[in-house]
C-alpha positions in Angstrom: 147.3 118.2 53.0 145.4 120.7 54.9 142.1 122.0 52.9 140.9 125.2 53.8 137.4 127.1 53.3 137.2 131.2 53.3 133.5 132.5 53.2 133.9 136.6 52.9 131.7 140.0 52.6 132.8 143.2 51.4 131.0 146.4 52.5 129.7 148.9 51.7 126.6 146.9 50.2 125.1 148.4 47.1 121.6 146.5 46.2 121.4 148.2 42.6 125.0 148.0 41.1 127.8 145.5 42.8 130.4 147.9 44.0 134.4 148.4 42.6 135.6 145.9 45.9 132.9 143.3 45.1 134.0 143.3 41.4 137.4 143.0 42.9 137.1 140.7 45.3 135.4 138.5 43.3 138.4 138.7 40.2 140.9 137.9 43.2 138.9 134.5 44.1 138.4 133.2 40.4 141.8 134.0 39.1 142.9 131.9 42.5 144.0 127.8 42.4 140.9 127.4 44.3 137.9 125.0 43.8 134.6 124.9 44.4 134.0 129.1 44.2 130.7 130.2 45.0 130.0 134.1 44.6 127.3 135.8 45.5 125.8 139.1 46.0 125.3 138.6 49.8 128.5 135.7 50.7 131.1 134.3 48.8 133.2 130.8 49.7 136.1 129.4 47.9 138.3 126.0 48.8 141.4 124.7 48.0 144.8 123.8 49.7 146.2 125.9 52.4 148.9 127.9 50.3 146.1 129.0 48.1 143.5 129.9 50.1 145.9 131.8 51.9 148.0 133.6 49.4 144.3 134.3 47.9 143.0 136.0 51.0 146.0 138.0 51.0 145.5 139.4 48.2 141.9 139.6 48.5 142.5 141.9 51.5 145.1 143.9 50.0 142.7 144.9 46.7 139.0 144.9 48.2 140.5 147.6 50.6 142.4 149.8 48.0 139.2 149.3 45.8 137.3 151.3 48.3 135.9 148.5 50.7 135.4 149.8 54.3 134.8 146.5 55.8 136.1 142.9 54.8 134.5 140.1 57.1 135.7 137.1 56.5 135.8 133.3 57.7 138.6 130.3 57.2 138.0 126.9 58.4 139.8 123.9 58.1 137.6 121.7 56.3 140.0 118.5 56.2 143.6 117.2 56.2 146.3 117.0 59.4 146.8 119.7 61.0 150.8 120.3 61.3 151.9 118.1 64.0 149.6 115.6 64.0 149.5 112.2 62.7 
């Protein structure tokens, strides 16, 4: 099974109060069948199986954005398992 990491920002930054998308974003990841979550106020990561990460950035996308993010950067690497294909 493929394992996948996603490390992600939101912007705009605000250093006093964390912003509507961070709140968001950061819902989106927890209520996700992901392990090892790590949010922060500068980076967040998250890891689980493919399907999840995926379907979790998805939706992380989708609700950052309407939540008023003007900026999502964001990472996925595979972090272990076969790639498709390969034996």
């Amino acid at each position: 099974m493929v394992r996948l990491r996603v490390e992600f920002t939101t912007e705009p930054f605000d250093l006093d109060e964390a912003p509507a998308h961070a709140v968001v974003a950061r819902e989106v990841i927890q209520a996700a069948e992901l392990d090892a979550v790590d949010v922060g106020p500068f980076g967040n990561t998250a890891e689980g199986a493919a399907d999840e990460v995926l379907t979790a950035v998805d939706a992380l996308l989708r609700r950052s954005l309407a939540a008023g993010a003007t900026r999502v950067s964001l990472q996925v690497n595979v972090i272990d398992g076969a790639r498709e294909g390969e034996k």
